[in-house]
C-alpha positions as CSV (number, residue, x, y, z in Angstrom):
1,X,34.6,-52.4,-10.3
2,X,31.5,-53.1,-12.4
3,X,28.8,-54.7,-10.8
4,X,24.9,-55.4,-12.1
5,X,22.3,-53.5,-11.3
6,X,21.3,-49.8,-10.2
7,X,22.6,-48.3,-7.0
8,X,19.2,-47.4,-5.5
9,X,18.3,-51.4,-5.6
10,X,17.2,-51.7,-2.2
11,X,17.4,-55.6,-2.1
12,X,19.6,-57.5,0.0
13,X,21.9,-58.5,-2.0
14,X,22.9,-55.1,-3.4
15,X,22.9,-53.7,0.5
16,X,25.2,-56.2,1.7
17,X,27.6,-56.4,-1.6
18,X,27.8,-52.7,-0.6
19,X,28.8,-52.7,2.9
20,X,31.3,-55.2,1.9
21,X,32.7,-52.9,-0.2
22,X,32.3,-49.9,1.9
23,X,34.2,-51.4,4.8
24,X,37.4,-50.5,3.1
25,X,38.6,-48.2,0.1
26,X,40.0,-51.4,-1.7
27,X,37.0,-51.1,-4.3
28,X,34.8,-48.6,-6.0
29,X,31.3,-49.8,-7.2
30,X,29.9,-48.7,-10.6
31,X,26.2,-50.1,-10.9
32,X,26.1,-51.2,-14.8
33,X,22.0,-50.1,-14.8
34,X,22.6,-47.0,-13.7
35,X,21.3,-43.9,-16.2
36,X,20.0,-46.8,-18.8
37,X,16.8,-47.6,-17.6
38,X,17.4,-51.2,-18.8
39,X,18.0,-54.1,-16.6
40,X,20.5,-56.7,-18.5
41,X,19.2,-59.6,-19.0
42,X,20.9,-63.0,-17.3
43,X,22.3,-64.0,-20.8
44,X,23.9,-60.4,-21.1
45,X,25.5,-60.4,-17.3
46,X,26.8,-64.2,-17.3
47,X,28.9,-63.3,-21.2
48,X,30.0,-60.1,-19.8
49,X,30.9,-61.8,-16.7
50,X,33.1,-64.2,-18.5
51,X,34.7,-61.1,-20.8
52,X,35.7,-59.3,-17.4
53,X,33.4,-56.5,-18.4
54,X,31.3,-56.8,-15.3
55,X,33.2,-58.3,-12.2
56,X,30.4,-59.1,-9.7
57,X,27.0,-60.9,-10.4
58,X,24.5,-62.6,-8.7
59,X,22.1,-65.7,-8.9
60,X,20.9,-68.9,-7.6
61,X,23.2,-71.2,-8.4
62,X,23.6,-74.4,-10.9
63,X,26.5,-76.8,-12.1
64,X,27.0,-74.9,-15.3
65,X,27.1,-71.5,-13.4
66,X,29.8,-72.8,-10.8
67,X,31.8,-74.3,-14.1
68,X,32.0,-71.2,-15.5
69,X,32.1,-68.9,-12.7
70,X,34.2,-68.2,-9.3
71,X,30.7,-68.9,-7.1
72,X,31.7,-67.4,-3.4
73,X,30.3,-70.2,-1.5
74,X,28.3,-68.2,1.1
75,X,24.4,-68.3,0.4
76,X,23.4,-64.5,0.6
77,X,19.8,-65.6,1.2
78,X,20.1,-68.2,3.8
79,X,18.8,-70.8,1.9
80,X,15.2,-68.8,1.5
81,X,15.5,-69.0,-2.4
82,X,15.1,-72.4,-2.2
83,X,11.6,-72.1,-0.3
84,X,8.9,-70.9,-2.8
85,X,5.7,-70.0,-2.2
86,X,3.4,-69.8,-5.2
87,X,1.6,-66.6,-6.1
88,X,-1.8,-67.5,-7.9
89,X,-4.7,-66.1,-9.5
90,X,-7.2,-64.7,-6.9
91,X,-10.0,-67.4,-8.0
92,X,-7.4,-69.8,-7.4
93,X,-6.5,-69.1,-3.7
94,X,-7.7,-72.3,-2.7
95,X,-6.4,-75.1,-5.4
96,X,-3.3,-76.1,-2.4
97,X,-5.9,-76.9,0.0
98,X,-5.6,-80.8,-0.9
99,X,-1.6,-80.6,-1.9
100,X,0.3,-82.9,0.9
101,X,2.6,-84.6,-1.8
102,X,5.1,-83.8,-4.6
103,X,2.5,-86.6,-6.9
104,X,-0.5,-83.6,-5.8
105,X,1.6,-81.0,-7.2
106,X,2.1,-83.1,-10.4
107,X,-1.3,-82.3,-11.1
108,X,-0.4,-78.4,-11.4
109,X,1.2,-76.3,-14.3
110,X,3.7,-73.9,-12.9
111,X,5.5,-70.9,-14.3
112,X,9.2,-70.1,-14.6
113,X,11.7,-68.0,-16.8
114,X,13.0,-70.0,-19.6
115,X,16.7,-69.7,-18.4
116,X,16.2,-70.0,-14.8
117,X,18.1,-72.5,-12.2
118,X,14.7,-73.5,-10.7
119,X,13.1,-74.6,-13.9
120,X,15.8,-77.0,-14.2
121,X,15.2,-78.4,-10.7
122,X,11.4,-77.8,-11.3
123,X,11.8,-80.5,-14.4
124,X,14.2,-82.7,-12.6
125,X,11.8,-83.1,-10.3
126,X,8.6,-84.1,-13.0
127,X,7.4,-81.0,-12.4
128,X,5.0,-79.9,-15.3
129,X,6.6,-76.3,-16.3
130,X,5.4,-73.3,-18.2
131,X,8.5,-71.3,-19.4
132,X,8.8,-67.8,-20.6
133,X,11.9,-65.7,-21.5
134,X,10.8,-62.6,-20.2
135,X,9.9,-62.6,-16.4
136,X,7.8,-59.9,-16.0
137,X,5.4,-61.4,-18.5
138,X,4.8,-64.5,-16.3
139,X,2.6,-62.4,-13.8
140,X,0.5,-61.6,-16.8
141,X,0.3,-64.9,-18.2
142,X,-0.5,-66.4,-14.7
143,X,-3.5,-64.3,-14.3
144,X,-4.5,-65.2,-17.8
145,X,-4.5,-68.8,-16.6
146,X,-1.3,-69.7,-19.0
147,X,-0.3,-71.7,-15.7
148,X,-1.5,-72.7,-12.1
149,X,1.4,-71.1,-10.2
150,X,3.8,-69.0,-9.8
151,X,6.4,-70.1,-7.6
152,X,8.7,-67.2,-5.6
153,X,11.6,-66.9,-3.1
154,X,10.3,-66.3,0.2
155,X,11.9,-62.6,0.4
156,X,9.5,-62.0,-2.9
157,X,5.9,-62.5,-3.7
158,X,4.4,-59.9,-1.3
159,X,6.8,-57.4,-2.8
160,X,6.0,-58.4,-6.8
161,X,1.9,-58.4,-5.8
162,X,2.0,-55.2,-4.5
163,X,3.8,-54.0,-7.5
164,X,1.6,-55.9,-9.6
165,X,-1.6,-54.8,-8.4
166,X,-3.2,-54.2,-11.5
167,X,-3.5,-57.9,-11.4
168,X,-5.6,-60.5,-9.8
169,X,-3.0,-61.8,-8.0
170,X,-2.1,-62.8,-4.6
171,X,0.0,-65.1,-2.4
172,X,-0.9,-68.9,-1.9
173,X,-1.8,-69.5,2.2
174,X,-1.0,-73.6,2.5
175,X,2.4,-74.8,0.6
176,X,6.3,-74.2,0.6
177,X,8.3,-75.6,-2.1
178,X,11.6,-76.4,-0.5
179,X,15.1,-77.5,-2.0
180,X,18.6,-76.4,-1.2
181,X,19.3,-73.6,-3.7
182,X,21.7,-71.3,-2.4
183,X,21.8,-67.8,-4.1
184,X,25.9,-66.8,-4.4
185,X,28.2,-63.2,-5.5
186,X,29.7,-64.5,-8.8
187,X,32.8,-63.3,-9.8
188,X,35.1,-64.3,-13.5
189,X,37.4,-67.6,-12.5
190,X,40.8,-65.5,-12.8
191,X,39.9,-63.2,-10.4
192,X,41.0,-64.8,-7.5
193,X,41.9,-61.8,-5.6
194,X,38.4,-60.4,-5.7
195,X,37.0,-64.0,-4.9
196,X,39.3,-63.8,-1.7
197,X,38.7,-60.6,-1.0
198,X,34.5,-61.3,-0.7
199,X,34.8,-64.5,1.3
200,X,36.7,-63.4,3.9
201,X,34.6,-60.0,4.4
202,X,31.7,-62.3,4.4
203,X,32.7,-65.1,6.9
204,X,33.7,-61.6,9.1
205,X,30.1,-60.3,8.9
206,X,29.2,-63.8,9.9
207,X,31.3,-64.2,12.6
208,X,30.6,-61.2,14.4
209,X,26.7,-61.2,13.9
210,X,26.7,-58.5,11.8
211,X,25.5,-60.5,8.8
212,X,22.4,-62.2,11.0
213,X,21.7,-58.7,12.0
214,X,21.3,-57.2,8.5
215,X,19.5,-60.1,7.3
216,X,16.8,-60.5,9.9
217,X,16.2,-56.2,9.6
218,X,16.2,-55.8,6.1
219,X,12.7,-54.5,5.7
220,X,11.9,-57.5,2.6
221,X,13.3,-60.2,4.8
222,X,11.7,-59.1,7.9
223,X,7.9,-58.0,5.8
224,X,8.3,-61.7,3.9
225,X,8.5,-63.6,7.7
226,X,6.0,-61.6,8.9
227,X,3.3,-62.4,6.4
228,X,5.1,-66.0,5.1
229,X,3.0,-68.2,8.3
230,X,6.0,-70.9,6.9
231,X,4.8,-73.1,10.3
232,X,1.4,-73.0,9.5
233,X,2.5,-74.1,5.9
234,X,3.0,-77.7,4.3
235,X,5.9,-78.8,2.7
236,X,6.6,-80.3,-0.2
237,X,10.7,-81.4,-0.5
238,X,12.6,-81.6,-3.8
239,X,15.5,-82.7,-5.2
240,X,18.1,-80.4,-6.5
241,X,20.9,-82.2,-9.0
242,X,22.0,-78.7,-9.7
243,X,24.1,-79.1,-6.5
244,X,27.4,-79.7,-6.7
245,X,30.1,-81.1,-3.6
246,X,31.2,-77.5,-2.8
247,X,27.9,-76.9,-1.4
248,X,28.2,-75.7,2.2
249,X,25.5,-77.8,3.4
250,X,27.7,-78.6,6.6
251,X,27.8,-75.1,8.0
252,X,24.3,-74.9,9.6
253,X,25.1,-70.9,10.2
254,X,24.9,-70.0,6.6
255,X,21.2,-71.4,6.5
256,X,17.6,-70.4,7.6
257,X,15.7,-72.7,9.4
258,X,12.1,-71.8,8.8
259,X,11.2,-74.2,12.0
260,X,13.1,-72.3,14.3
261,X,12.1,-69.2,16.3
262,X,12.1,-66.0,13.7
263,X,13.0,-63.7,16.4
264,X,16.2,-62.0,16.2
C-alpha cells in the first residue's frame, strides 16, 4: 500500500498511520519518499491520490478535498492544526503585544503556501495574506520582512525554528489563531474497504486510551505544550467555511481543549 512520505518521518501522523497498520498483517506500507530525496508536493499526492497510485494521504482538510477524497473523519491532531501561533522575525517579537481583536490582526500581513487550506480560511476571514508556492521559502521571506507572520500548527513552530536557525526567527509569546480545522488520513473514494478498515482501528485506539496516550507522549506534541504557555495566550477566533456537516464537532473526545489541564 502506497502511502506519502519517508519511513523515518517521526511525526505523528506517520507513527500512528503505522501502528494502525502494524496491528495486523492486513497491510504492507511502502513510503513513496523513500530513496528519492524529494518530498511530493500537495499537487503531486492529491492527482496520484485520485489515480490509485498512492492510497493514503494526509492534510488539513477543505470542501474540495472531502469532494474528491474518502476524508476518515477522525482529526489526527486533536484539533491543534487549527490553533496557530505565529513565528516572526526576532525584531518583531513584540508587534502582538496590542492584538486583542481579529480588526488588530487586520493590520498584519501574514504568510501561507499558495495551495494551502488555511490561506483559504485566512482570506475568508479578511485576512491580508502573503502566498508562496514553495513552503520552505516562506521562513526566508518572513525574515526578509516579505510578511508580518508566519502562522503554524501548535505541534510546529519550535520544531521549524530550531531547524531554521540560520534565521532570525523565533516563536510569537501573546496570540493563538484558533478555527476548527481538523487534519484527516485521506484515502481514493472507491476504496471503501481501506476507509473502513482505518476508522474502525482508529475509534479502537480511541476507545481504549491508547490514542490519548500516544498523542500526549509523542515527543512534538508533548515539547509544543510545554513551550506553547496557550493559557497565558490571547485568542483570536475565526471562521472556517471550509467545514463541511460531516465535521465531528459533536464528539468532544476527538478534540484538544487547550483550557483544560495538559497533564496526561
Amino acid at each position: 500500500m502506497n502511502v506519502q512520505g519517508k519511513s523515518t518521518d517521526q511525526r505523528f501522523a506517520v507513527v500512528l498511520l503505522k501502528s494502525l497498520i502494524n496491528r495486523d498483517n492486513k497491510y504492507q506500507l511502502n513510503f513513496m519518499d523513500d530513496g528519492t530525496g524529494i518530498q511530493l508536493s500537495e499537487a503531486k499526492l492529491h492527482n496520484d491520490l485520485l489515480n490509485d497510485k498512492i492510497h493514503i494521504i494526509w492534510t488539513l482538510t477543505s470542501k474540495s478535498h472531502e469532494e474528491k477524497f474518502q476524508a476518515i473523519y477522525i482529526p489526527i491532531y486533536r484539533g491543534m492544526y487549527g490553533m496557530r501561533i505565529p513565528i516572526v522575525t526576532k525584531q518583531n517579537q513584540n508587534i502582538f503585544h496590542g492584538v486583542k481583536t481579529l480588526d488588530d490582526l487586520k493590520k498584519f500581513k501574514a504568510g501561507q503556501g499558495s495551495f494551502w487550506a488555511d490561506t483559504k480560511i485566512l482570506q475568508a476571514n479578511n485576512l491580508p495574506v502573503v502566498k508562496e508556492l514553495k513552503y520552505i521559502n516562506l521562513f526566508h521571506m518572513l525574515e526578509g520582512d516579505r510578511f508580518d507572520y508566519f502562522p503554524r500548527g501548535i505541534p510546529e513552530p519550535w520544531a521549524e525554528i530550531e531547524r531554521e536557525q540560520a534565521l532570525d526567527l523565533v516563536v510569537e509569546s501573546n496570540i493563538m489563531i484558533r478555527y476548527t480545522a481538523p487534519f484527516y488520513f485521506f484515502v481514493n473514494k472507491s476504496n471503501k474497504k481501506l476507509a473502513s478498515y482505518l476508522t474502525a482501528s482508529l475509534n479502537s485506539l480511541i476507545s481504549s486510551g491508547e490514542y490519548n496516550k500516544m498523542f500526549y507522549s509523542h515527543p512534538d506534541i508533548k515539547s509544543a505544550l510545554n513551550k506553547a504557555n496557550l493559557k497565558q495566550r490571547n485568542v483570536i477566533h475565526l471562521k472556517n467555511p471550509e467545514l463541511t456537516s460531516a465535521t465531528p464537532t459533536d464528539r468532544a473526545e476527538l478534540w484538544f481543549d487547550p483550557n483544560q489541564s495538559l497533564v496526561h
